[in-house]
N, C-alpha and C positions, 0 to 999 in steps of 0.2 A: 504494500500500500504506500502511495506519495504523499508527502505532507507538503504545502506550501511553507516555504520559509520566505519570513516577510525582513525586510531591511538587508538585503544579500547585497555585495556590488563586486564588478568585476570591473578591469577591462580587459578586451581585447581589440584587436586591431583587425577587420577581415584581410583574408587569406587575398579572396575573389573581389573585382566587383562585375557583376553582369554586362557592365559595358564593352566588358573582352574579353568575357570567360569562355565565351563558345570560339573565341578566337586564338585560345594556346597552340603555343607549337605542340604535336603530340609525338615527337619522334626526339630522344629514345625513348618519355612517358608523356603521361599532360597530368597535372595537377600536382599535388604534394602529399604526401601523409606524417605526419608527423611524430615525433619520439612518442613514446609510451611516460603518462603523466599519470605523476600523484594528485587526487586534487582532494583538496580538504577545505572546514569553514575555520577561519581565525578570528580573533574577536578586531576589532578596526571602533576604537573608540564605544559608543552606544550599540553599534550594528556589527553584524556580522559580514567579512567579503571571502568569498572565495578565492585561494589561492590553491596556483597549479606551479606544480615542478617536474622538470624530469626524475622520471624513475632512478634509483639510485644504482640500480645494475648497469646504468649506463656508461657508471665509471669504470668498471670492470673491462673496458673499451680504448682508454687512455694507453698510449702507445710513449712518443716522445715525451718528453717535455720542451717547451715553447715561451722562450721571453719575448715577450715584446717591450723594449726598451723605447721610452717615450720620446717620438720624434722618429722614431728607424725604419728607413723599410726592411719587412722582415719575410723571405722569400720562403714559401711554405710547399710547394709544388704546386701544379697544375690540378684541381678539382680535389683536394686532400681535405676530408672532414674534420673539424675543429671542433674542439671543448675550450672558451675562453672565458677568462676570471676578470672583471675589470671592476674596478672600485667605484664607489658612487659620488666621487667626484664630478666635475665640468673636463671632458673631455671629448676627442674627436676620433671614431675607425673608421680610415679607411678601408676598404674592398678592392682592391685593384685586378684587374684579367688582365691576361697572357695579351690580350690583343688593345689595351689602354683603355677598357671601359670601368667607369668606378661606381662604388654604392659608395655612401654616406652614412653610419650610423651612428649619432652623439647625444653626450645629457647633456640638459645648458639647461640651466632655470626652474629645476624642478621636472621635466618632463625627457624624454628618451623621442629621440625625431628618426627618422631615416628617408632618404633621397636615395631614389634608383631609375634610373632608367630605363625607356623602353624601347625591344627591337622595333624595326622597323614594321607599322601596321597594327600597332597594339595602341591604338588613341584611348588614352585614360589609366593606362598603366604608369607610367612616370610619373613623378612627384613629390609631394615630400609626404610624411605621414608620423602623427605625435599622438603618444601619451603621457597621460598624466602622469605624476610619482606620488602616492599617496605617502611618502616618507623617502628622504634618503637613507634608509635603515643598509645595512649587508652589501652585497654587493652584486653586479649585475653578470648573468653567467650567458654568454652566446654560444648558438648551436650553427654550424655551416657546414651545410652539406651537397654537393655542387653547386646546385643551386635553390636550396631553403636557406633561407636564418631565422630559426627561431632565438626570440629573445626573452629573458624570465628577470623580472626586480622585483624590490620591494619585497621579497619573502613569497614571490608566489602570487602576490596579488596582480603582478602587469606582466602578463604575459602576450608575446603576437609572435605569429608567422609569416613570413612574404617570400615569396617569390621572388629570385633574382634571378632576367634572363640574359646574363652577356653572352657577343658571340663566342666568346674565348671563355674558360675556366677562372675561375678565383683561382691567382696563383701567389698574391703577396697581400701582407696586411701592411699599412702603418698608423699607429696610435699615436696622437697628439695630445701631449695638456697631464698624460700621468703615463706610468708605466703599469704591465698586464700582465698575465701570464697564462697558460694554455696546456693543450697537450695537442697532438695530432689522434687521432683516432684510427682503429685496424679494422677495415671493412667488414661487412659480417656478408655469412653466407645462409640464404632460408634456407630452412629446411627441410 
């Protein structure tokens, strides 16, 4: 049986918007799925908000270790999935492809933005795109993987996924404004 729970808040960031979701590349897939999340209710003042994390097994995934030293390009390979730790600081990740296209993903002011761009024929794909921070509490933990980034703050409470389509791979990061740290990730095989 479902209960309504009344004072819930989340955010999230949509994935899609219909204005060019019937229009993904589908080769080599079309869409996203995303990690495997814990989601629980945490108290948020009077109310209660939902917070999602990745699953913890997903560290059991962590391969290298990965500094990103503030300011550096830091050359990761071509399409290589990331586990990144960044502090809740005012700071700036770059995305950088093989081929010079960039995503944007920074805090300033309370809020997590990100700027990406669209291939060609995707009108309303680009842009910029912000959440709130309902706290600078912990710190902010990024997922990338070819082309997903999910992103998780605030304990769970500001989670989003998007879609990155350069024509070339994520092959470098550079952090601005603080320094990060990471792992690279060991591809998994279904089963």
């Amino acid at each position: 049986r479902l209960r309504t729970v009344t004072g819930v808040q989340t955010c999230a960031l949509p994935i899609y918007n219909w204005v060019y979701a019937n229009r993904l590349p589908t080769q080599p897939w079309q869409g996203v799925l995303t990690v495997p999340r814990e989601l629980s209710l945490v108290p948020d003042g009077p109310e209660w908000a939902l917070a999602q994390v990745p699953v913890p097994e997903l560290e059991a995934l962590r391969d290298e270790a990965l500094a990103l030293p503030g300011g550096q390009r830091v050359e990761v390979g071509e399409g290589v999935p990331l586990d990144l730790t960044l502090p809740m600081t005012s700071w700036t990740l770059q995305l950088l492809s093989a081929g010079g296209e960039e995503a944007r993903l920074w805090l300033d002011g309370g809020s997590l933005h990100l700027t990406r761009a669209a291939p060609v024929g995707l009108d309303g794909f680009a842009g910029t795109f912000s959440a709130p921070l309902p706290d600078t509490v912990g710190e902010v933990r990024v997922l990338l993987d070819t082309c997903t980034l999910e992103v998780f703050a605030a304990g769970g409470r500001v989670a989003f996924t998007q879609l990155l389509l350069p024509h070339a791979p994520i092959s470098a990061l550079r952090l601005r404004g603080a320094d990060g740290r990471g792992w690279t990730l060991r591809p998994t095989q279904a089963p």
